[in-house]
C-alpha atoms as one frame of an Amber mdcrd trajectory, in Angstrom:
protein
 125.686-137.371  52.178 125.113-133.586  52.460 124.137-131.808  49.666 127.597
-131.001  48.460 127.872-135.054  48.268 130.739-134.467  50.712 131.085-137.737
  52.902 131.093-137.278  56.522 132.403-138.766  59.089 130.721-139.176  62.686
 134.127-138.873  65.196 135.208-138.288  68.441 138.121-136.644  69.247 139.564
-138.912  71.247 138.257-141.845  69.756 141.113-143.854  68.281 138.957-145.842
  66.353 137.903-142.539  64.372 141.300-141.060  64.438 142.672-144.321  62.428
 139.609-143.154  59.712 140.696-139.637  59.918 144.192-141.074  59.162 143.043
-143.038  56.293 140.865-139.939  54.484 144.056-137.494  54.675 146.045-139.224
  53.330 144.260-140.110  50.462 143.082-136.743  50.028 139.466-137.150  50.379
 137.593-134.072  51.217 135.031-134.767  54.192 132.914-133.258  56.686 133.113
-133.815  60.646 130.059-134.670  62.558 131.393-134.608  66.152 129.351-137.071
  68.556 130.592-136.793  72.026 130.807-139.647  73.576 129.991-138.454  77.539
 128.230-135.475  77.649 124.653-135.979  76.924 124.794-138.990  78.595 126.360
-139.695  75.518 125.714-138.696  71.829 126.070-141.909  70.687 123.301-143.451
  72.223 120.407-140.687  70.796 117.962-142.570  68.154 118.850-140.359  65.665
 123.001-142.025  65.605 121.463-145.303  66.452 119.287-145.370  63.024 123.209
-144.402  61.552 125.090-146.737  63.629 123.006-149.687  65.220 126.378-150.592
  67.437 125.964-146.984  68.632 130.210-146.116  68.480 131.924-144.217  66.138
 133.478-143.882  63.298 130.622-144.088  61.098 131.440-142.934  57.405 128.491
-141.996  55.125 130.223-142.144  52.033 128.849-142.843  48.607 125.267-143.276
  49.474 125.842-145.591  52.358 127.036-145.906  55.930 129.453-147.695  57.394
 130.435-148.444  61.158 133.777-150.244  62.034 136.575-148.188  61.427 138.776
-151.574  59.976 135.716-151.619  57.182 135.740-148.553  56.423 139.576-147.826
  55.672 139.136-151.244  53.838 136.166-149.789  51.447 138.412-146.761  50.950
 141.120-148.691  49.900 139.227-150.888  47.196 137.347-147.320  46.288 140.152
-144.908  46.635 143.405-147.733  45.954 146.154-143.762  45.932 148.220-144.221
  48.598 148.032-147.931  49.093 146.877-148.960  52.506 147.297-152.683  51.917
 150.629-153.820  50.140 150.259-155.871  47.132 152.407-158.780  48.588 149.739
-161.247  50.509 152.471-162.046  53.135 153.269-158.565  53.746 148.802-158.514
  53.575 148.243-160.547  56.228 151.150-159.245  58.448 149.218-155.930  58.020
 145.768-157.191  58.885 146.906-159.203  61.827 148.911-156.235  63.439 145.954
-154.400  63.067 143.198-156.779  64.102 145.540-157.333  67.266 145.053-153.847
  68.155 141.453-153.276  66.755 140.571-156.802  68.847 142.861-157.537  71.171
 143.782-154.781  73.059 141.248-151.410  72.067 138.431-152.783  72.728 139.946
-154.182  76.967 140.047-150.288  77.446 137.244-148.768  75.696 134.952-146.442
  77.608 132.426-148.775  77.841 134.263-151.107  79.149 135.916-149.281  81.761
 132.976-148.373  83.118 132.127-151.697  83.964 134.878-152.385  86.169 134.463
-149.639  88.316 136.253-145.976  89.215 139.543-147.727  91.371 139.903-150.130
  88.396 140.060-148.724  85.523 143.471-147.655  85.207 145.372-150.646  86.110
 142.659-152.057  84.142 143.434-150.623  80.866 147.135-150.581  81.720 146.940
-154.584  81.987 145.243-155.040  78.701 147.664-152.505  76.979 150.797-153.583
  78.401 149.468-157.129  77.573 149.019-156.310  73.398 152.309-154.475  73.095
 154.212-156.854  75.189 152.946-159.127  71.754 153.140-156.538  69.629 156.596
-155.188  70.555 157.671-158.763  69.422 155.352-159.152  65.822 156.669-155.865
  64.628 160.756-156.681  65.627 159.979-159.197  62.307 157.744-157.424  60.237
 158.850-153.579  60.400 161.100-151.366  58.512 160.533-147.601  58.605 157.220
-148.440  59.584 154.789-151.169  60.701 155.255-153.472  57.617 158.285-152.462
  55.216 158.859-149.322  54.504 155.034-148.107  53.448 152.128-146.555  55.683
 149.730-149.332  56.103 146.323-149.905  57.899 148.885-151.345  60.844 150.163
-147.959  60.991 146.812-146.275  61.437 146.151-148.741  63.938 149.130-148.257
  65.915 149.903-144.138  66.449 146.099-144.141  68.022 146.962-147.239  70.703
 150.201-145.681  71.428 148.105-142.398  72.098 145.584-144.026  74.678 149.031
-146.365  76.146 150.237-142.646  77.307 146.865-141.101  78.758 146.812-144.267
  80.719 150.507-143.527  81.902 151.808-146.877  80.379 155.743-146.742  80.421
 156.491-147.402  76.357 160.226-147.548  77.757 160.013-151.395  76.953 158.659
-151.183  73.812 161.457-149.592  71.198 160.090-150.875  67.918 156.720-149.740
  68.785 157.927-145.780  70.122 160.563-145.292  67.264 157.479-146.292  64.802
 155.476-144.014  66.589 157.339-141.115  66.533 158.039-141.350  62.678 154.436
-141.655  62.278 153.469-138.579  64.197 155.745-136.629  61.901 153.746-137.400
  58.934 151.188-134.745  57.949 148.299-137.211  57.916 148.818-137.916  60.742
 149.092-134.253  62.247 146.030-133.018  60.623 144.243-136.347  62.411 145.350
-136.066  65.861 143.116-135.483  68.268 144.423-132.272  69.650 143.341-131.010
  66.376 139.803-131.245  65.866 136.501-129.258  65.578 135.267-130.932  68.792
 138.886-130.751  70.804 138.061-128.967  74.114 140.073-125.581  73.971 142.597
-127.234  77.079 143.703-129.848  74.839 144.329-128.037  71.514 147.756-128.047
  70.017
């Protein structure tokens, strides 16, 4: 915590794991500070001793908030939720719960992670696009079909969930690595509603202190 007791929030720009906690803190209003760590130059910011003693896992988000710190941006939003409960994140009805959690677990789990940096530098320059492009087209090709049940205006009914954080960030990385959404209706009309949402403005990558001046809005 600084000395203002403002929480802060160690992001990358184009991390969607930290945009779904930059999501999560505008909309409920909690004042914040950004610590950008960039995640390539340096050989990359995360890795330094200084964000490893922060974040062992050495990825962001990491939120200090309330005298701790916590990595894993699905913990976090949850701590905010049972700390912060106005707007609700999680619906009341455990149905509609779990419907919430498992939309976004499939993203946090089942797809994110296939095209994370680290990742993708594993399998090699030629690779990693149709790399990521498999594993992407693979979760929405699933997901497309979970949210045809569960969504109204949004992911789950008609309220912004933690599905909903989940989602505008994966749709975001789906178009840097040109995947054609054309198939995937539910998931691009959700989207777009999404994007229209202040929250979700203020959040968006093309907005942030560390946003290289060629990508600002």
């Amino acid at each position: 915590m600084t000395e203002s007791g403002k929480p802060i929030l160690y992001s990358y720009f184009r991390s969607s794991c930290s945009w779904r906690v930059r999501i999560a803190l505008a909309l409920k209003g909690i004042d914040h500070e950004i610590m950008p760590i960039h995640l390539t130059k340096d050989g990359g910011q995360q890795f330094s001793e200084e964000f490893q003693a922060l974040n062992p896992m050495k990825q962001v988000p990491a939120l200090k908030i309330d005298g701790i710190t916590i990595g894993q941006s699905l913990a976090i939003i949850e701590y905010l939720e049972e700390t912060r409960p106005t707007p609700p994140l999680l619906p009341q009805d455990p149905k509609k719960r779990a419907s919430v959690r498992m939309i976004s677990d499939l993203i946090a789990a089942g797809i994110q992670p296939l095209q994370n940096l680290s990742v993708l530098k594993e399998v090699g320059q030629e690779n990693q696009l149709p790399w990521a492009q498999k594993a992407i087209i693979s979760g929405f090709d699933a997901l497309e079909r979970i949210l045809q049940s569960t969504a109204g205006k949004y992911c789950v009914g008609d309220q912004v969930s933690m599905a909903d954080l989940c989602l505008a960030p994966q749709v975001a990385n789906a178009e840097r690595f040109k995947v054609d959404l054309t198939p995937y209706p539910t998931i691009s009309r959700i989207n777009k509603t999404l994007l229209a949402l202040e929250a979700f403005r203020v959040s968006h990558p093309c907005r942030q202190p560390d946003t290289p001046a060629e990508l600002r809005a």
